[in-house]
PDB file of N, CA, C and O in Angstrom:
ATOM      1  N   UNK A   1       9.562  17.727 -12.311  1.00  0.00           N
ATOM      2  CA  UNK A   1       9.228  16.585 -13.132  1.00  0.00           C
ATOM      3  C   UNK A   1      10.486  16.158 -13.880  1.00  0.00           C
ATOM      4  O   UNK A   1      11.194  17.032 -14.381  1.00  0.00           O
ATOM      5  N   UNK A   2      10.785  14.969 -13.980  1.00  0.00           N
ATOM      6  CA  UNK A   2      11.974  14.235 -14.600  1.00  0.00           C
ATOM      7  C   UNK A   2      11.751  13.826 -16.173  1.00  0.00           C
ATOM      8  O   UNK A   2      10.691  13.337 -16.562  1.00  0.00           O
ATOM      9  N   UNK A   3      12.909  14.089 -17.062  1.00  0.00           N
ATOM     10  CA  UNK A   3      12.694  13.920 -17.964  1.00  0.00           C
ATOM     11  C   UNK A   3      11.785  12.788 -18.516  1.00  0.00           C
ATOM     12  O   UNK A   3      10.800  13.038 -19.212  1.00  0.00           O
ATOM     13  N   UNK A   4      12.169  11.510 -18.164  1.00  0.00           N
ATOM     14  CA  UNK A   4      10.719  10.644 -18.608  1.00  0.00           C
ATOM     15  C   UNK A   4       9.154  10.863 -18.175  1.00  0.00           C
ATOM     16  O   UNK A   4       8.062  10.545 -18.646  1.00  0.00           O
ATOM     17  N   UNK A   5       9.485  11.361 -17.375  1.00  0.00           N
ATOM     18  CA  UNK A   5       7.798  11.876 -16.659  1.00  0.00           C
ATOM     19  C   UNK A   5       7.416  12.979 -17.486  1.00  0.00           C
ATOM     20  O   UNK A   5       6.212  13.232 -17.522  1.00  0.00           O
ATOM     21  N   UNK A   6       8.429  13.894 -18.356  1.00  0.00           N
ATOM     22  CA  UNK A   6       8.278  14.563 -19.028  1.00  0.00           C
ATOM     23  C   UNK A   6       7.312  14.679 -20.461  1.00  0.00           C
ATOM     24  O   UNK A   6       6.424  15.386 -20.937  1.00  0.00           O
ATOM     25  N   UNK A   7       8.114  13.503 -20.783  1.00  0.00           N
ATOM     26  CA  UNK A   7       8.183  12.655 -22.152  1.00  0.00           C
ATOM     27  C   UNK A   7       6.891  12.013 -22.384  1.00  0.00           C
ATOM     28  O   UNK A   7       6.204  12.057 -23.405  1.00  0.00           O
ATOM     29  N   UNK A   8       6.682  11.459 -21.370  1.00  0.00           N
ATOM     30  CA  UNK A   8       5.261  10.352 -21.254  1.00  0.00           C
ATOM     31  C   UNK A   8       4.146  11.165 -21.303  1.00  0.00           C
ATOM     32  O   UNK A   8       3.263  10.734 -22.044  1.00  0.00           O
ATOM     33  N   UNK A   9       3.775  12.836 -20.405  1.00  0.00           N
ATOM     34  CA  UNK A   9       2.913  13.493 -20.133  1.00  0.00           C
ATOM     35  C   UNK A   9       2.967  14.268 -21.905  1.00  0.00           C
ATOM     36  O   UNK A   9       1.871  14.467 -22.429  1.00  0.00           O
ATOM     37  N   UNK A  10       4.198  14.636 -22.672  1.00  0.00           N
ATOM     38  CA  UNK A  10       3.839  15.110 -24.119  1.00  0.00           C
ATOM     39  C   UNK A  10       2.905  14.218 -24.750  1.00  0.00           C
ATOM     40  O   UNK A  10       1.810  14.426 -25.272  1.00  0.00           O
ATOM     41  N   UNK A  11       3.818  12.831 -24.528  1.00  0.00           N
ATOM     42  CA  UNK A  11       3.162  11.557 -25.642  1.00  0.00           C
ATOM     43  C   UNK A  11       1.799  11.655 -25.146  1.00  0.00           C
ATOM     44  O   UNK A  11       0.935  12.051 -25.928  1.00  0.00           O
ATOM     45  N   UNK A  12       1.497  11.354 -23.981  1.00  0.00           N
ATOM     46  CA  UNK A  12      -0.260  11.482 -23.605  1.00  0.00           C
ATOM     47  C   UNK A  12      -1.085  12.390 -24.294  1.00  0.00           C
ATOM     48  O   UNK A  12      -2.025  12.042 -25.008  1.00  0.00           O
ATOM     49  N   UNK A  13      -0.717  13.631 -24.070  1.00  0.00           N
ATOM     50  CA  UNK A  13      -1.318  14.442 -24.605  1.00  0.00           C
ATOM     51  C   UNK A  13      -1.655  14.596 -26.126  1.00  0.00           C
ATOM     52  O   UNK A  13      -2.710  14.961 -26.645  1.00  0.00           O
ATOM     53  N   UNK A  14      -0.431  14.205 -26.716  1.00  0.00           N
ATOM     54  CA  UNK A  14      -0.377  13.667 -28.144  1.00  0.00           C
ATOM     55  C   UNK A  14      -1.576  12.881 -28.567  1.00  0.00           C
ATOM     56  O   UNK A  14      -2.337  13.004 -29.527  1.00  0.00           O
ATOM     57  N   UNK A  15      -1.532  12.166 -27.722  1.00  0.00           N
ATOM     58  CA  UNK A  15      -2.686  10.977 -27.952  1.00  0.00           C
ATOM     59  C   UNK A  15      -3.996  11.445 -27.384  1.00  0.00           C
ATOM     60  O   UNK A  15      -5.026  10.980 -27.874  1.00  0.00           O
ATOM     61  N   UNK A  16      -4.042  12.012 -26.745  1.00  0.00           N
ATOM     62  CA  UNK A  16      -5.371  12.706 -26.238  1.00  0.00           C
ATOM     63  C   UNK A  16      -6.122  13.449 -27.783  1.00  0.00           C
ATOM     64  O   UNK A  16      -7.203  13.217 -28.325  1.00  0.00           O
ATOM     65  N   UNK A  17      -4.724  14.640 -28.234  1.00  0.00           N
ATOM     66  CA  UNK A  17      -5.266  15.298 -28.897  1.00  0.00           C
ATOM     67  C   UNK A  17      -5.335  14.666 -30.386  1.00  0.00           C
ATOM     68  O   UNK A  17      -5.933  15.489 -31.080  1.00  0.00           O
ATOM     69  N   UNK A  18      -4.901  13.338 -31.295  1.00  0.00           N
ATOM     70  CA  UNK A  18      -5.064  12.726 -31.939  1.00  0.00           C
ATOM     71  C   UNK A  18      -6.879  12.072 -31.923  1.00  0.00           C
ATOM     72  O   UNK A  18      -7.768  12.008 -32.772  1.00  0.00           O
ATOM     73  N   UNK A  19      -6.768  11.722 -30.622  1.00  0.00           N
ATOM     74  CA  UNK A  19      -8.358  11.188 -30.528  1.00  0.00           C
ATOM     75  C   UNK A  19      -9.363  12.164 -30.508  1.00  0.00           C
ATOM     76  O   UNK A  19     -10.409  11.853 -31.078  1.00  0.00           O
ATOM     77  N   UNK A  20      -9.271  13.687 -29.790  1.00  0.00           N
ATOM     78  CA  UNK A  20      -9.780  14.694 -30.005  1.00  0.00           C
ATOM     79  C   UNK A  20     -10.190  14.907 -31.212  1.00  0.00           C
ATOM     80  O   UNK A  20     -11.382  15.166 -31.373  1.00  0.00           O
ATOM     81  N   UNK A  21      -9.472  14.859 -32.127  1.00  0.00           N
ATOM     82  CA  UNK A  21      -9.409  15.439 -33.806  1.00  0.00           C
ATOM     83  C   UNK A  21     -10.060  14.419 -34.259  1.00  0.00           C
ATOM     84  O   UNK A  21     -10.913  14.669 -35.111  1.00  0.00           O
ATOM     85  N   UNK A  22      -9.866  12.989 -33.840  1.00  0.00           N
ATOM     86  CA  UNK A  22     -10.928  12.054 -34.347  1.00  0.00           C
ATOM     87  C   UNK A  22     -12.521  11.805 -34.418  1.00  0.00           C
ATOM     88  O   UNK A  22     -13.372  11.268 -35.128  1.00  0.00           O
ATOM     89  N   UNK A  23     -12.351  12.658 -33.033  1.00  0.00           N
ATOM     90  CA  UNK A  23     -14.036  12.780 -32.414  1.00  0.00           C
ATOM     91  C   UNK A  23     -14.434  14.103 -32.897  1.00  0.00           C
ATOM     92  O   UNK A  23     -15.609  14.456 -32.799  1.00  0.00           O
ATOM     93  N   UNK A  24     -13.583  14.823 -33.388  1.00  0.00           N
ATOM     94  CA  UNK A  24     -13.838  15.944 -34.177  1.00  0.00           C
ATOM     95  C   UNK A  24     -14.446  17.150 -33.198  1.00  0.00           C
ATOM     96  O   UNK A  24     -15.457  17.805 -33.447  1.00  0.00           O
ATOM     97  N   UNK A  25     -13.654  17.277 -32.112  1.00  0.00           N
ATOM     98  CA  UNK A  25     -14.147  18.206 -30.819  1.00  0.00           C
ATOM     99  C   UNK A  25     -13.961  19.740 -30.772  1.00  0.00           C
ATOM    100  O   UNK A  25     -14.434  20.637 -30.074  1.00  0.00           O
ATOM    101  N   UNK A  26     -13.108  19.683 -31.762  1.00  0.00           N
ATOM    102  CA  UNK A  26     -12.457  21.162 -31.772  1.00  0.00           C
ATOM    103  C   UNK A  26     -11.285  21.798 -30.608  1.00  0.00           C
ATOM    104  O   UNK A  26     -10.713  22.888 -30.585  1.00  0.00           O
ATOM    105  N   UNK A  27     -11.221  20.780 -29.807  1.00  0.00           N
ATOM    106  CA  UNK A  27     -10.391  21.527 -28.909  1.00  0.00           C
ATOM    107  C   UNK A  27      -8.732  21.444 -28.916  1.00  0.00           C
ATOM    108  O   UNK A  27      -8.172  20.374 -28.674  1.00  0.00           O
ATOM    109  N   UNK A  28      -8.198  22.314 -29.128  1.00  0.00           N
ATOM    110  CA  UNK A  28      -7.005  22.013 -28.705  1.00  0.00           C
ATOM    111  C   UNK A  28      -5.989  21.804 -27.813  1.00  0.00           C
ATOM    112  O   UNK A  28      -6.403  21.857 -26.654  1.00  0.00           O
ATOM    113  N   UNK A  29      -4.820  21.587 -27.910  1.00  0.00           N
ATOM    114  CA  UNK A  29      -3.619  20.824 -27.354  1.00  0.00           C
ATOM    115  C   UNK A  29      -4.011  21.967 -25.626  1.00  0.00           C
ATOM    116  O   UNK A  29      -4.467  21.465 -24.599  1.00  0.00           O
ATOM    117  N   UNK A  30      -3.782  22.976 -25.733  1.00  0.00           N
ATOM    118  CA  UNK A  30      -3.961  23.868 -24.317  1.00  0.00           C
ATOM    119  C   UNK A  30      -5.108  23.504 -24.052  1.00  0.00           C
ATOM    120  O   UNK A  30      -4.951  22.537 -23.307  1.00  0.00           O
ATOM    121  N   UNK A  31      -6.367  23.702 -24.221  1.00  0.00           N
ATOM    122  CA  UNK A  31      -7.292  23.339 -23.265  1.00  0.00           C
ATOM    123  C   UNK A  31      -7.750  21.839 -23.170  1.00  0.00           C
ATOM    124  O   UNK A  31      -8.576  21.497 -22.324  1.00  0.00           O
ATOM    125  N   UNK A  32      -7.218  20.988 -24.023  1.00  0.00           N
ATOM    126  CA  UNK A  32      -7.468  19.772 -23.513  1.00  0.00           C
ATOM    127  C   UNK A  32      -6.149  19.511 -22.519  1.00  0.00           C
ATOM    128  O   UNK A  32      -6.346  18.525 -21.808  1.00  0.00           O
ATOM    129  N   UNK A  33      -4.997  20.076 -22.317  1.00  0.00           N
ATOM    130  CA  UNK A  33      -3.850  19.975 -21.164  1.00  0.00           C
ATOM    131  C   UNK A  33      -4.726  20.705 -19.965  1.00  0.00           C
ATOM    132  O   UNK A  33      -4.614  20.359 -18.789  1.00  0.00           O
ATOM    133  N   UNK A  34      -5.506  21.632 -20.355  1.00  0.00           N
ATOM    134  CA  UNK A  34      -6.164  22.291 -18.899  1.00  0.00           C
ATOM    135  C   UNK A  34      -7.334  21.076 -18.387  1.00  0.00           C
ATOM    136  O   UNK A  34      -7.286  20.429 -17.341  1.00  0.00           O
ATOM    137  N   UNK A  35      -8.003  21.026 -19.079  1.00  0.00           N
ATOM    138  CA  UNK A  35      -8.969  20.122 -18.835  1.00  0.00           C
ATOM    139  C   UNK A  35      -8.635  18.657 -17.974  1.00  0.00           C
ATOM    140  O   UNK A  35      -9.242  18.228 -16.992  1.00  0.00           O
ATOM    141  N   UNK A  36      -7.355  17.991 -18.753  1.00  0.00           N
ATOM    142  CA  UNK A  36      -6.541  16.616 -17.995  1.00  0.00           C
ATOM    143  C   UNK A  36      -6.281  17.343 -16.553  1.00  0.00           C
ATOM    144  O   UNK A  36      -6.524  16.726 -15.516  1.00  0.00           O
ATOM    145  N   UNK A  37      -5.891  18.380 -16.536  1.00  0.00           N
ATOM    146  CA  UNK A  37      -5.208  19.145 -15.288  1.00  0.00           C
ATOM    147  C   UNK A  37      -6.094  19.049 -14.497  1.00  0.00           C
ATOM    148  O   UNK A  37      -5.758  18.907 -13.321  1.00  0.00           O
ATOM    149  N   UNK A  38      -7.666  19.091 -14.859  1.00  0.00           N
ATOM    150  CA  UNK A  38      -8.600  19.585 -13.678  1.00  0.00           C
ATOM    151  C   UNK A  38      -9.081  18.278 -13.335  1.00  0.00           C
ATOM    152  O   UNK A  38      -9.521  17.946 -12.235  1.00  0.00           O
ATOM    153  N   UNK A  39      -8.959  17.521 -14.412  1.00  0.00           N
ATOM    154  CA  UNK A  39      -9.408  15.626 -13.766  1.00  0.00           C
ATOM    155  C   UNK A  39      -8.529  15.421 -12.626  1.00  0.00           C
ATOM    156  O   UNK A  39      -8.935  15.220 -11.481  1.00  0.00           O
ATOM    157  N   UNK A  40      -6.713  15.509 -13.153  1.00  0.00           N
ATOM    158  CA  UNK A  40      -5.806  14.817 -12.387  1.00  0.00           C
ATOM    159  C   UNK A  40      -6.202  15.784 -10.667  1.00  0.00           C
ATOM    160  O   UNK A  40      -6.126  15.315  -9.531  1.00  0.00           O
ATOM    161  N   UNK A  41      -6.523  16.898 -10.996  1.00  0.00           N
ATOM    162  CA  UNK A  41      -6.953  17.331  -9.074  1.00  0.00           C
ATOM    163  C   UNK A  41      -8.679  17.208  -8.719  1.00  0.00           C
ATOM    164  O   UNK A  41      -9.336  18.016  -8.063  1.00  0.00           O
ATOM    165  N   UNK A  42      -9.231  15.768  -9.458  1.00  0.00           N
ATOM    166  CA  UNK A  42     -10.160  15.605  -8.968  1.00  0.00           C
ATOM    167  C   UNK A  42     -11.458  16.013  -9.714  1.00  0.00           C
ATOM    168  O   UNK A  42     -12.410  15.274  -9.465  1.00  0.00           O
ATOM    169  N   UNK A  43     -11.710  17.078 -10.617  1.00  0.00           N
ATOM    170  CA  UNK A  43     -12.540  17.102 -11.104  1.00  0.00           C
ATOM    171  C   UNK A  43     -13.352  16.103 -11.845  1.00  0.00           C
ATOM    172  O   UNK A  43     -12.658  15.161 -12.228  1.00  0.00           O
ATOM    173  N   UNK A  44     -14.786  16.003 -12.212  1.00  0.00           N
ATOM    174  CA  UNK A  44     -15.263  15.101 -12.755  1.00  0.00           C
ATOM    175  C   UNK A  44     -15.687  15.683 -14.079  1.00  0.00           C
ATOM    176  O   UNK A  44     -16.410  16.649 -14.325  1.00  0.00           O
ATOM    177  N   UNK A  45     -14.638  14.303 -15.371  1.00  0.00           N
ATOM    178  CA  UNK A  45     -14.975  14.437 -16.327  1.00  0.00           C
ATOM    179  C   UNK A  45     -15.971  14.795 -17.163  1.00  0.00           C
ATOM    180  O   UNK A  45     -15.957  15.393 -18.239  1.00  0.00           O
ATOM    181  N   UNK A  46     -16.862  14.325 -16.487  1.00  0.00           N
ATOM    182  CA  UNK A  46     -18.300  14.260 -17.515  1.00  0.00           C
ATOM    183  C   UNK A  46     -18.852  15.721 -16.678  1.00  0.00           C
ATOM    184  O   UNK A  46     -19.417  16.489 -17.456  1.00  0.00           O
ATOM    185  N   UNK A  47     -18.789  16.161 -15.408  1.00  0.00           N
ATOM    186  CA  UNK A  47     -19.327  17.915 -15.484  1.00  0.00           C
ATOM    187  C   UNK A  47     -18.128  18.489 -16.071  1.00  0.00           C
ATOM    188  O   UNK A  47     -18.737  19.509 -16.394  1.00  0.00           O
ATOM    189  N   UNK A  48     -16.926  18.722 -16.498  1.00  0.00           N
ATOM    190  CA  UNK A  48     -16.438  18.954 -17.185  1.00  0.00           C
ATOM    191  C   UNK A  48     -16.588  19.476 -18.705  1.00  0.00           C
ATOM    192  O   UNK A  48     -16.510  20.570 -19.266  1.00  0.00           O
ATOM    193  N   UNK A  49     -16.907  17.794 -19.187  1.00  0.00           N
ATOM    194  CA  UNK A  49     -17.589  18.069 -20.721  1.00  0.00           C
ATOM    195  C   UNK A  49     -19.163  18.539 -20.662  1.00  0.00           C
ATOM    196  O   UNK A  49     -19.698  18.894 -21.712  1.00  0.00           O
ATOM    197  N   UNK A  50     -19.629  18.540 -19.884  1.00  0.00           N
ATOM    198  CA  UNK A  50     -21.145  19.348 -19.609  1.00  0.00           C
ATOM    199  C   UNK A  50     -20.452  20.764 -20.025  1.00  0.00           C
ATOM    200  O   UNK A  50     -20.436  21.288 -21.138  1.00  0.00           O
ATOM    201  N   UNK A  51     -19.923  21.197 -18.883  1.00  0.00           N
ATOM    202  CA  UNK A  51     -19.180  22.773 -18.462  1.00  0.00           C
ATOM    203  C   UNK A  51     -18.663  23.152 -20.433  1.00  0.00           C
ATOM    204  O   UNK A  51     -18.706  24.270 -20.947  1.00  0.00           O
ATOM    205  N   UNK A  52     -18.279  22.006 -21.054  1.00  0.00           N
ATOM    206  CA  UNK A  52     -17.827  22.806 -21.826  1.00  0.00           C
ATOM    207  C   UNK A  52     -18.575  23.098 -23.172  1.00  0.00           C
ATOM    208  O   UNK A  52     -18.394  23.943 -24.049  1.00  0.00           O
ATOM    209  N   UNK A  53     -19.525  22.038 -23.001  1.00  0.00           N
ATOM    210  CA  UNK A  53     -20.682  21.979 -24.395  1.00  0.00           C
ATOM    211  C   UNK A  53     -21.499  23.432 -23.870  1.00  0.00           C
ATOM    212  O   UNK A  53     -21.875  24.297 -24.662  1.00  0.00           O
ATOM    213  N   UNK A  54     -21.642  23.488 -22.731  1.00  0.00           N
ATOM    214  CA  UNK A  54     -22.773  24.739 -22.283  1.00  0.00           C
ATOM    215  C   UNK A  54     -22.175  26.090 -22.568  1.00  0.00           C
ATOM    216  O   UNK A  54     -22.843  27.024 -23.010  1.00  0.00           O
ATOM    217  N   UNK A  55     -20.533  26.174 -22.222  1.00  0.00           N
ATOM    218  CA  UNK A  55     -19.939  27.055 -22.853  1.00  0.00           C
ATOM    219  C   UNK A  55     -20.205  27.571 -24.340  1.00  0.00           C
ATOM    220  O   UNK A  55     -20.583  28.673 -24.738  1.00  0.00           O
ATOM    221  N   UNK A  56     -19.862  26.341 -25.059  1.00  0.00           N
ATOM    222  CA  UNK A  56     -19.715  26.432 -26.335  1.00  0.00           C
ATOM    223  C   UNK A  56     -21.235  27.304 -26.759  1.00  0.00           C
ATOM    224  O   UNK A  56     -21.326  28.424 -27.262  1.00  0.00           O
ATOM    225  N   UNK A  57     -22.404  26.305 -26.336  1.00  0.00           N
ATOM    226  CA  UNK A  57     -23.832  26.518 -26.656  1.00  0.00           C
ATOM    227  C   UNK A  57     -23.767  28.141 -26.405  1.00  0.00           C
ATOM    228  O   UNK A  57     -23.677  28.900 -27.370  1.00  0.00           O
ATOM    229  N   UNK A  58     -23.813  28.573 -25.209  1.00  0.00           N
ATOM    230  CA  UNK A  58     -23.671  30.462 -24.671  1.00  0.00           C
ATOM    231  C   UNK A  58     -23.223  31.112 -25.811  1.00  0.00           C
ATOM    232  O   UNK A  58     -23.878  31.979 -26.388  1.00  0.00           O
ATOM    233  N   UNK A  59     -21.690  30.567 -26.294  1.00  0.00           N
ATOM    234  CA  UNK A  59     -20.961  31.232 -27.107  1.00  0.00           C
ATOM    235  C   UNK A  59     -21.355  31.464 -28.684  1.00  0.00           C
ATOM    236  O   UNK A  59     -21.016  32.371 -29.444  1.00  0.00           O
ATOM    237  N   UNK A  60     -22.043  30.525 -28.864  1.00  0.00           N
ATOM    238  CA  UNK A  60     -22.369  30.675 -30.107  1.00  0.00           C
ATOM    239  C   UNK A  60     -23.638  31.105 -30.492  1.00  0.00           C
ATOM    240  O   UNK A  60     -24.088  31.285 -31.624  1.00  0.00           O
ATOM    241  N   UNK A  61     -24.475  31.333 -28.718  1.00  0.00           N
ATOM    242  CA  UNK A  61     -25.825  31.680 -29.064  1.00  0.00           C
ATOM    243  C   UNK A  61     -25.385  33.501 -28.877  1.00  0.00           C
ATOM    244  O   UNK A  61     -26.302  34.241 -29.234  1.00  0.00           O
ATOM    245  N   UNK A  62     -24.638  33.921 -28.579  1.00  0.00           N
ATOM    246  CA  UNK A  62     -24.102  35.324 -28.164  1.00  0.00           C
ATOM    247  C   UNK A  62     -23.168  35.480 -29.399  1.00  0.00           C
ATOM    248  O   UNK A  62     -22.343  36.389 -29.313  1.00  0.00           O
ATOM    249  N   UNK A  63     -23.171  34.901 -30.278  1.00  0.00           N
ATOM    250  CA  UNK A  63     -22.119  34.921 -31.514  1.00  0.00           C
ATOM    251  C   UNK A  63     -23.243  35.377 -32.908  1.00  0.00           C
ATOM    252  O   UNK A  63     -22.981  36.279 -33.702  1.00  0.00           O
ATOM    253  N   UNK A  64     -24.333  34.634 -32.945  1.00  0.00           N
ATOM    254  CA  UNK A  64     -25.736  34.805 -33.748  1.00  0.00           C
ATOM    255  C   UNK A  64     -26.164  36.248 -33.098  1.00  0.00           C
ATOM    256  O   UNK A  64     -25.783  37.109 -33.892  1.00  0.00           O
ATOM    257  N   UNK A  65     -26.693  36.749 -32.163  1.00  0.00           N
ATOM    258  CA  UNK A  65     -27.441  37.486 -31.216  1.00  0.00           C
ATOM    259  C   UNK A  65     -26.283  38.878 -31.839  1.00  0.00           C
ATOM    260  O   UNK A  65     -26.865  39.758 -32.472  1.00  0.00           O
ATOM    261  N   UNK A  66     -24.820  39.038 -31.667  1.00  0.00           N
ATOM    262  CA  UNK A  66     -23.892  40.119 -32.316  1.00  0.00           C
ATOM    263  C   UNK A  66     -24.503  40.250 -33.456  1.00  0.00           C
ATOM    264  O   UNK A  66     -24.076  41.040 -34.298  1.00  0.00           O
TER     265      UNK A  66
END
């Protein structure tokens, strides 16, 4: 990857994770870079954010249940 291709993929992410914090998602800079990663080879966004609310839901019902 070339330095501007570089540059542009930080700033994105920047902005990804600015709007993140707006929507108040909790996620951060690494797994929202994993997440873009799994769109850009095709994955679909929205089972994605399914995949990750159901996570969350598991996690916190196994977090009460400890």
């Amino acid at each position: 990857m070339n330095q501007e291709a570089a540059e542009t993929a930080r700033e994105s992410l920047e902005l990804v994770f600015r709007m993140s914090n707006i929507l108040e998602t909790g996620l951060d800079r690494h797994t929202l870079s994993v997440l873009i990663a799994l769109c850009d080879i095709g994955l679909n966004p929205e089972a994605l954010a399914t995949l990750v609310k159901e996570l969350r839901t598991d996690s916190a019902s196994t977090t009460m249940v400890d």
